[in-house]
C-alpha positions in Angstrom: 0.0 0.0 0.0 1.2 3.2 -1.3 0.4 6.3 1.0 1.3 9.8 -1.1 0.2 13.4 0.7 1.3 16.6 -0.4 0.8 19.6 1.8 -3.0 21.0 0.8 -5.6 23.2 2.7 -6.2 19.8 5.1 -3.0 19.4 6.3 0.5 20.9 5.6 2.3 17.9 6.1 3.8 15.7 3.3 3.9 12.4 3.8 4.9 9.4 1.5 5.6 5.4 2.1 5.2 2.3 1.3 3.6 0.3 4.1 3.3 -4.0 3.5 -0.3 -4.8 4.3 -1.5 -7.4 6.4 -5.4 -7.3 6.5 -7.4 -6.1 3.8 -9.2 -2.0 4.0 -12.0 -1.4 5.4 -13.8 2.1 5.5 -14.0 3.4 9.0 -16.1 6.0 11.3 -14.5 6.5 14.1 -11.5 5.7 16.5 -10.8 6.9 19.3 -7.7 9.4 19.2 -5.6 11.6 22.0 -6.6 15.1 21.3 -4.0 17.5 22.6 -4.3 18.0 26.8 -3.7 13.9 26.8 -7.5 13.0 27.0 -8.8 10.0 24.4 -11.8 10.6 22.7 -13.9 9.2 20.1 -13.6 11.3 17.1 -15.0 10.7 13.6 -13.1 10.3 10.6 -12.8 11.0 7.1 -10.6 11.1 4.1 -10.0 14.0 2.3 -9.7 14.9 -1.7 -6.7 16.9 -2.3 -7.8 17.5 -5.9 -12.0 18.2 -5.2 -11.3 19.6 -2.1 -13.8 17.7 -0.5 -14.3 14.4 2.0 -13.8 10.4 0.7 -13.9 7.6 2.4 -10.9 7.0 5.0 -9.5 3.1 5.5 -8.2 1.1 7.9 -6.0 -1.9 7.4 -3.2 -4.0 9.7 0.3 -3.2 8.1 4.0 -4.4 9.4 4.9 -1.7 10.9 9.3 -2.2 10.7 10.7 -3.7 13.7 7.2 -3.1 15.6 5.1 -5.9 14.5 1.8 -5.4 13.3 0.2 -1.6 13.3 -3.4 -0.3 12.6 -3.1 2.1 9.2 -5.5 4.8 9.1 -5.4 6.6 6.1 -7.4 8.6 3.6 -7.3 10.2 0.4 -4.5 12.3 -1.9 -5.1 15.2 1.2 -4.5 12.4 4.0 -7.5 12.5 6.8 -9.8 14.9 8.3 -11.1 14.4 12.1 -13.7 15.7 14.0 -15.2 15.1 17.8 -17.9 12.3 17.5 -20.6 14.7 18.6 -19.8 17.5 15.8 -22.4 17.4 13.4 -20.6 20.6 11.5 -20.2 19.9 7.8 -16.2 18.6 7.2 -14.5 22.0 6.1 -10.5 22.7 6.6 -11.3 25.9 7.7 -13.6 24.7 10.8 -12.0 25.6 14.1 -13.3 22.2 15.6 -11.8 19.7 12.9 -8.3 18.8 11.8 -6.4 17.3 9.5 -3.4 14.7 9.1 -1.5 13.0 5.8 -2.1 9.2 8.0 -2.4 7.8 11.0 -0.1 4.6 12.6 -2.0 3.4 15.8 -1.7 -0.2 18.2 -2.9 -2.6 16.0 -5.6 -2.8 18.8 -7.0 0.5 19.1 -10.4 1.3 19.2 -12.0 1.7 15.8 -15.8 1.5 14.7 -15.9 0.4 10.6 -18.8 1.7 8.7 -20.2 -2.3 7.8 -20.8 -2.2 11.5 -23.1 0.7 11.9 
């Protein structure tokens, strides 16, 4: 699996790697994430279009993660991922206060995660 992000209005990080999967994607809703302070919440997620400038689905699959073992791979679209608290019903805009954005995530390979087939 090939993860490419350019800096774009989502997030100004670049970020690209090759990462060996494990499990097969699957889309997902939410996880549950450490927002800055150090408290873990549940927070929903998104992918986000670089080119349309709009949400896509975000994935999550198992990867070997070098050295580590086996990680959880969160991960989006050509802008990377767009997050939100699970309670925020507020369109998904990069220039909402409330939401941000990241090229990926790398989590424990058992992290809380809801997939959209289980809603």
């Amino acid at each position: 699996m090939y993860i490419d992000v350019e800096p774009n209005p989502n997030t100004d990080k670049s970020f690209s790697m090759i990462y060996r999967d494990v499990t097969p994607p699957r889309e997902v809703f939410a996880i549950k994430y450490t927002l800055p302070g150090g408290t873990e919440e549940p927070v929903q997620v998104t992918g986000w279009d670089a080119d349309t400038g709009g949400p896509c689905p975000a994935f999550a699959c198992k990867v070997e993660e070098s050295g580590d073992g086996t990680a959880l791979l969160i991960h989006g679209g050509s802008g990377g991922i767009r997050l939100k608290r699970l309670e925020d019903e507020t369109p998904w805009n990069p220039g909402a206060p409330e939401q941000w954005g990241d090229s990926h995530l790398v989590l424990p390979k058992d992290s809380f995660i809801v997939y959209k087939d289980e809603l």
